[in-house]
Short mmCIF file of the C-alpha atoms (twelve columns), coordinates in Angstrom:
data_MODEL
# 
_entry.id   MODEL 
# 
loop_
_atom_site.group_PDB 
_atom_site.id 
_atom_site.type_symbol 
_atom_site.label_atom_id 
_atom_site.label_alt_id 
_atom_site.label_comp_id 
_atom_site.label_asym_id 
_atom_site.label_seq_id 
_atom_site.Cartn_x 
_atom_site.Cartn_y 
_atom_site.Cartn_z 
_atom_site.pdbx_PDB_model_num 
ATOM 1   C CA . UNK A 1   -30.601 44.362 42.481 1 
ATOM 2   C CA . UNK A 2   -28.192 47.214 41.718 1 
ATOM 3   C CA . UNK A 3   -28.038 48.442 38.517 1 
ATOM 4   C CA . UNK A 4   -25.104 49.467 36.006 1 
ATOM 5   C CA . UNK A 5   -26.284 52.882 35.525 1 
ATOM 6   C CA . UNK A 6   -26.305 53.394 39.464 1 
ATOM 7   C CA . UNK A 7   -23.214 51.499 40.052 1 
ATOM 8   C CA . UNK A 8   -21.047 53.810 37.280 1 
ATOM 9   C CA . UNK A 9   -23.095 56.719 38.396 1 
ATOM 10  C CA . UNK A 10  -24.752 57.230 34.987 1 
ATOM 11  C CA . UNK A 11  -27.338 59.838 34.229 1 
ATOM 12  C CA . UNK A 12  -28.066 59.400 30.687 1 
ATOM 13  C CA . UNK A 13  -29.632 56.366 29.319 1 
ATOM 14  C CA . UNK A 14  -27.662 53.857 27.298 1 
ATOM 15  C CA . UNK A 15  -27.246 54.187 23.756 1 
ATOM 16  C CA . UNK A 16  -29.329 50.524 23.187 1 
ATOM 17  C CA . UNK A 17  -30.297 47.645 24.839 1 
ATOM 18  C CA . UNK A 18  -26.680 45.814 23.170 1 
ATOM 19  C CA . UNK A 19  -24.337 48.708 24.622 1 
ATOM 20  C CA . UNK A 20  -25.986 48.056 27.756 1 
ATOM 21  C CA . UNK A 21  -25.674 44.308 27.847 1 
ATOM 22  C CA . UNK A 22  -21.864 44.492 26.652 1 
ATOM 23  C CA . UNK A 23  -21.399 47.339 29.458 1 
ATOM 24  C CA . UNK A 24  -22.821 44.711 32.166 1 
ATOM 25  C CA . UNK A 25  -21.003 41.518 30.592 1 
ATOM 26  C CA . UNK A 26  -17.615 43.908 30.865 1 
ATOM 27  C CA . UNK A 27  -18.397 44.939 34.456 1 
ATOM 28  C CA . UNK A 28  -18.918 41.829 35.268 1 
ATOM 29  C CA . UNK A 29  -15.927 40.049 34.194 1 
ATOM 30  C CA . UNK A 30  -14.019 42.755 35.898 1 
ATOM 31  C CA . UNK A 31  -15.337 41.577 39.090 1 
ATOM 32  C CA . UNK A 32  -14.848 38.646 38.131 1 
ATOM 33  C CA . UNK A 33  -11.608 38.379 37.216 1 
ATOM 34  C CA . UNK A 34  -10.319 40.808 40.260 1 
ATOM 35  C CA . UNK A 35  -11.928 38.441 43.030 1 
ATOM 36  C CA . UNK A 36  -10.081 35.351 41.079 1 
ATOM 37  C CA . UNK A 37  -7.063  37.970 41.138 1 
ATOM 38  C CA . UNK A 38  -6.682  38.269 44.728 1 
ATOM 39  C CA . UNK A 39  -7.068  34.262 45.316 1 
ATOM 40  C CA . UNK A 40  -3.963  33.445 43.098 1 
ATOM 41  C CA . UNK A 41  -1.761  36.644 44.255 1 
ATOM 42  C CA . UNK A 42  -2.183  34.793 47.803 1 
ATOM 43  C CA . UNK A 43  0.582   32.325 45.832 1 
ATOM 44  C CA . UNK A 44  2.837   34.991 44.417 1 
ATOM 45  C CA . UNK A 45  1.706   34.593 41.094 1 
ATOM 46  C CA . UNK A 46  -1.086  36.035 38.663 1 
ATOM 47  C CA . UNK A 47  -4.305  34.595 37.481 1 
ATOM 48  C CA . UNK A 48  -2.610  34.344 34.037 1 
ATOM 49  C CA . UNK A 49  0.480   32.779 35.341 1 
ATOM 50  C CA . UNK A 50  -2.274  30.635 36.837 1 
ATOM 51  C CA . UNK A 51  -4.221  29.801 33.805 1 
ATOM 52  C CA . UNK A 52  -0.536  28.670 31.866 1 
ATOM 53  C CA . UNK A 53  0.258   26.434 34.404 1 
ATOM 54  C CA . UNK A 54  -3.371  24.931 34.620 1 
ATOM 55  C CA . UNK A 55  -3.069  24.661 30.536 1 
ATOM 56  C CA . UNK A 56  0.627   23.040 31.047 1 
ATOM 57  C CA . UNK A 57  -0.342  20.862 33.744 1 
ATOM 58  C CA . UNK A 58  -3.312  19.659 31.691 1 
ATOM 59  C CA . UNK A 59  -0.594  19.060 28.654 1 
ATOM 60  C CA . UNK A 60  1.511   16.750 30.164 1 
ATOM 61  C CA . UNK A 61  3.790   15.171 29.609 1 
ATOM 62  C CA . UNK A 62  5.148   16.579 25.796 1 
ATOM 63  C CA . UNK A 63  4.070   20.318 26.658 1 
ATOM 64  C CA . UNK A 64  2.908   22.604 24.105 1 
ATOM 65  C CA . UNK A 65  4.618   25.657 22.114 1 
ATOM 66  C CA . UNK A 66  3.782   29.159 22.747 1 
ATOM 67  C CA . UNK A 67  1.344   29.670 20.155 1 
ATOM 68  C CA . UNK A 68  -0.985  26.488 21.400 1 
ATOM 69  C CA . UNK A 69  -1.134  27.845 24.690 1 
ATOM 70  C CA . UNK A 70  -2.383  31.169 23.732 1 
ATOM 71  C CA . UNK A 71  -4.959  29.771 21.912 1 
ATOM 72  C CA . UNK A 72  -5.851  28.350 25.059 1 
ATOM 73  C CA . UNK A 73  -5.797  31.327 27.084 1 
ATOM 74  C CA . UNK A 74  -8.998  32.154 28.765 1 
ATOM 75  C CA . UNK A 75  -7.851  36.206 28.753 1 
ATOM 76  C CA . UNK A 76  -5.820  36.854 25.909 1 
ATOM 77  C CA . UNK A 77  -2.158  37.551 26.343 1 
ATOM 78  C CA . UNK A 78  -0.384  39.888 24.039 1 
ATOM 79  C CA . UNK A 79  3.154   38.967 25.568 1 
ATOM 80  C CA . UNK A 80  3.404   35.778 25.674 1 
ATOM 81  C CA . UNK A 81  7.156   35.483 25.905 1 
ATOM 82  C CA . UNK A 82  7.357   37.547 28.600 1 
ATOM 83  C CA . UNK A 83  4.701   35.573 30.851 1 
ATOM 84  C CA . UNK A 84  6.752   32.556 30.132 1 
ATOM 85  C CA . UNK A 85  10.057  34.126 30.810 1 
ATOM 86  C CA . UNK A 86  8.459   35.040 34.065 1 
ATOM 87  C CA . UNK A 87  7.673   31.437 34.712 1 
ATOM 88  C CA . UNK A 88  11.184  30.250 33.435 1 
ATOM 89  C CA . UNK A 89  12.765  32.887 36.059 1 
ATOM 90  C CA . UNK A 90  10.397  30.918 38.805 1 
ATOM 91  C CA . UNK A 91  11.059  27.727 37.755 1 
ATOM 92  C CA . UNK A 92  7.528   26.747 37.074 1 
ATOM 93  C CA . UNK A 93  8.146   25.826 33.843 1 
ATOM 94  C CA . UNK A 94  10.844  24.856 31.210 1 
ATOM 95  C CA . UNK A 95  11.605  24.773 27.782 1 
ATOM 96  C CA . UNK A 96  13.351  23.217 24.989 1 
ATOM 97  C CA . UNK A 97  13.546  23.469 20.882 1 
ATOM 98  C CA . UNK A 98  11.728  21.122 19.086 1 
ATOM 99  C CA . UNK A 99  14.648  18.600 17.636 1 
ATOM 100 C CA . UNK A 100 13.382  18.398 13.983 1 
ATOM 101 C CA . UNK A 101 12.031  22.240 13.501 1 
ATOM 102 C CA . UNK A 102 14.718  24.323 15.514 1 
ATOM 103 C CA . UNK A 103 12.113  27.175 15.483 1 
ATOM 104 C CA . UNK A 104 9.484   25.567 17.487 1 
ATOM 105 C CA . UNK A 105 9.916   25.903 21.419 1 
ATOM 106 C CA . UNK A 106 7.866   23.629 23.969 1 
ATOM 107 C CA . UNK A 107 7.047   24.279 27.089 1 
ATOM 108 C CA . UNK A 108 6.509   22.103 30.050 1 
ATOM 109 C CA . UNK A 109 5.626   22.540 33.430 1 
ATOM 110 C CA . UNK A 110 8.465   21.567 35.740 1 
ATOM 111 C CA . UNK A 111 7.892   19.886 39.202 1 
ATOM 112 C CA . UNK A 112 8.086   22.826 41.022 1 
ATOM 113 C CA . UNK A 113 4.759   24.272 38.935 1 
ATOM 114 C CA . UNK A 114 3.012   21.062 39.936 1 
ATOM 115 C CA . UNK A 115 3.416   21.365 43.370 1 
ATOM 116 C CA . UNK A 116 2.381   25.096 43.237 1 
ATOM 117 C CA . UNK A 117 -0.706  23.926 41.584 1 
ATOM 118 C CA . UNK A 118 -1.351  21.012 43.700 1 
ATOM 119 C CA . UNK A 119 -0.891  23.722 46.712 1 
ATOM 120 C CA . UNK A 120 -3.387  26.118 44.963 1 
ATOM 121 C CA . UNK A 121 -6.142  23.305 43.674 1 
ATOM 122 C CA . UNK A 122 -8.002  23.158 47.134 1 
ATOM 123 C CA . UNK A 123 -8.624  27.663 47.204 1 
ATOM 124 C CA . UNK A 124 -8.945  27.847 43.945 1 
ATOM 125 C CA . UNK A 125 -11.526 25.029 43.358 1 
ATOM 126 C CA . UNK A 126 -13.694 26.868 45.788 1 
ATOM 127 C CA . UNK A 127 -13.758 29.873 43.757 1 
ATOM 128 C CA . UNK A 128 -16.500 29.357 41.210 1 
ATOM 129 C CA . UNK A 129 -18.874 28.355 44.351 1 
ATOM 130 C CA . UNK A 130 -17.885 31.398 46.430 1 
ATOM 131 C CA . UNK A 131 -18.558 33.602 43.006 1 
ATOM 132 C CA . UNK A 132 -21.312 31.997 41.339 1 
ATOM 133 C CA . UNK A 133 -23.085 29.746 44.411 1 
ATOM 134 C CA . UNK A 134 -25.715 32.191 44.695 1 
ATOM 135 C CA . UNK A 135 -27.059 31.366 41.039 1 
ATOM 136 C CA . UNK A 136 -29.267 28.020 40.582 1 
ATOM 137 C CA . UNK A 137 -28.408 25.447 38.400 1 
ATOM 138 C CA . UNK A 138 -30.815 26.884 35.569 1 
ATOM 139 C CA . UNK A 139 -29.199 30.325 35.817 1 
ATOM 140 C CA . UNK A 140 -25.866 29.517 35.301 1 
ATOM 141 C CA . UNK A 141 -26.673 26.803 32.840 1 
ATOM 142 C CA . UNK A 142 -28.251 30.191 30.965 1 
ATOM 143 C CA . UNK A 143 -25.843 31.787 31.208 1 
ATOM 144 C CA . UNK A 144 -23.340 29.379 30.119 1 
ATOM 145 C CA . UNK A 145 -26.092 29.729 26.989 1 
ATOM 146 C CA . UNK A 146 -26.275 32.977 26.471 1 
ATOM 147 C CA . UNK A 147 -22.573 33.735 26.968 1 
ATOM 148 C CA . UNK A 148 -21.506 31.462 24.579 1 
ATOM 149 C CA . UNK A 149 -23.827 32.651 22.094 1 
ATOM 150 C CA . UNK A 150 -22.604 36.624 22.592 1 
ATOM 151 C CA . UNK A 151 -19.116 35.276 21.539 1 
ATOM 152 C CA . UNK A 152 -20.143 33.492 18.259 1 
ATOM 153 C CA . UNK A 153 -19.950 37.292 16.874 1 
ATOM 154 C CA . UNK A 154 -16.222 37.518 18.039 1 
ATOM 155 C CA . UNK A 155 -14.764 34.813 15.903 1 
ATOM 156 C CA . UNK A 156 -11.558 35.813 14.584 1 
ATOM 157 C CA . UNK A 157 -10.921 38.236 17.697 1 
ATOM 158 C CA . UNK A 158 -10.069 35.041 19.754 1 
ATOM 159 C CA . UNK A 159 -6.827  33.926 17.443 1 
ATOM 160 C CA . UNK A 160 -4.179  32.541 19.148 1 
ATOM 161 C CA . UNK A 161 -1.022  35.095 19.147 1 
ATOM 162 C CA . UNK A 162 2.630   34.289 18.376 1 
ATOM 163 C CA . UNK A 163 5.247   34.709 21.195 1 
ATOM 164 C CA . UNK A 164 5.996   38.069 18.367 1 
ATOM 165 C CA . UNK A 165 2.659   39.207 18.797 1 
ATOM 166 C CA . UNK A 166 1.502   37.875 15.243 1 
ATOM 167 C CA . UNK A 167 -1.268  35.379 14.776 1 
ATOM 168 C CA . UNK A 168 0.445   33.640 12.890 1 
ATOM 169 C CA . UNK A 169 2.914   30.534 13.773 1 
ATOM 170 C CA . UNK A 170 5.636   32.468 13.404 1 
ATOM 171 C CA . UNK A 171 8.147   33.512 16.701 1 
ATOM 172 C CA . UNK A 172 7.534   30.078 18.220 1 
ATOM 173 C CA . UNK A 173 11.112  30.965 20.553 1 
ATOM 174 C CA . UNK A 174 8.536   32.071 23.298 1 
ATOM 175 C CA . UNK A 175 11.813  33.937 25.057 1 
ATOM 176 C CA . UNK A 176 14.768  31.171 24.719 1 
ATOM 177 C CA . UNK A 177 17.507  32.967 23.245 1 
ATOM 178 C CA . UNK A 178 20.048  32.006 20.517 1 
ATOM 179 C CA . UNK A 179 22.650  31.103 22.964 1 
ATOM 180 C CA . UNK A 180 20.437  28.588 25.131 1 
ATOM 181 C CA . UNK A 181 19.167  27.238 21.937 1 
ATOM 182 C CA . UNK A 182 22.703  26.434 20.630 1 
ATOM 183 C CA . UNK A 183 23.615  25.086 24.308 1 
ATOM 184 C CA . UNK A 184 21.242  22.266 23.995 1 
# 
C-alpha cells in the first residue's frame, strides 16, 4: 500500500497524526472526485452540473430555489448563479419567480435534463463499484463511520450559500434578470 509521504514525495515527517489524516482524506477526494470528473465530462457537462440536476431531478415536480440546492451540494459551490445560468443556457433546467415573494426564484429541471440524466444513470451508477468495489462491506461501512464523524467538527463550514455568495437567504434571483422577471 502506497503511502502519502511517497506519493507527494515527502521527506519530512508530518506535523501529527491529524495533519496526516486530513492530508490523506484531501488526496483522496481528489481522486475521487477527478475519476467521477471524467465519467460526467463524457456528457458535456461537470460533476457539479451533475450533482444539480441529480438534486433537481430528486425535487420534482415544484423545484427548489438557489439557496436549498446549495445546501444540498455535495462540493460546495461559491457561484451558484453562474452554474445555473450555465444550465439555463443548456436547457437543463428552468426557472421562474415565486408568485407571492417576487424575490424568491425556483428552479426546475426541464425535460431535456431528465433525459440527460436518464442517459447518464446506467455509467454513472457503476461508478461507486468501479471506485470503491475493492473495499468490503465492513470497510466502507467504516468509513462511512469515521468520515462522518471527521465532519461533525466542520459544522457551520457546510452553510448553504446565496446565489450572492452570502449565507444568508438573501439573492434568491439565482441569475434571472429584472427584465425576464417582469416578462413573466
Amino acid at each position: 500500500m502506497a503511502s502519502l509521504k511517497r506519493e507527494i514525495v515527502q521527506e519530512r515527517p508530518f506535523s501529527s497524526l491529524e495533519e496526516e489524516a486530513l492530508l490523506n482524506l484531501m488526496r483522496t477526494a481528489d481522486c475521487l472526485q477527478r475519476a467521477f470528473q471524467r465519467r460526467s465530462r463524457n456528457w458535456g457537462i461537470t460533476s457539479t452540473q451533475y450533482n444539480v440536476l441529480r438534486i433537481l431531478r430528486g425535487a420534482q415536480p415544484q423545484g427548489l430555489t438557489c439557496s436549498a440546492i446549495g445546501s444540498r451540494m455535495i462540493t460546495a459551490e461559491p457561484d451558484i448563479t453562474r452554474l445555473l445560468a450555465r444550465l439555463k443556457a443548456l436547457k437543463l433546467i428552468r426557472q421562474q419567480r415565486d408568485r407571492q415573494d417576487r424575490r424568491v426564484v425556483w428552479t426546475q429541471i426541464a425535460d431535456a435534463g431528465l433525459e440527460l440524466l436518464r442517459q447518464m444513470d446506467p455509467g454513472i451508477n457503476l461508478a461507486p463499484k468501479e471506485l470503491l468495489g475493492h473495499l468490503g462491506e465492513a470497510e466502507l461501512s467504516h468509513l462511512i463511520r469515521l468520515t462522518e464523524l471527521a465532519r461533525r467538527n466542520c459544522a457551520g463550514e457546510q452553510d448553504a450559500v446565496s446565489c450572492t455568495g452570502k449565507k444568508d437567504s438573501e439573492g434568491e434571483n439565482c441569475g434571472i434578470s429584472k427584465m425576464e422577471s417582469n416578462s413573466r
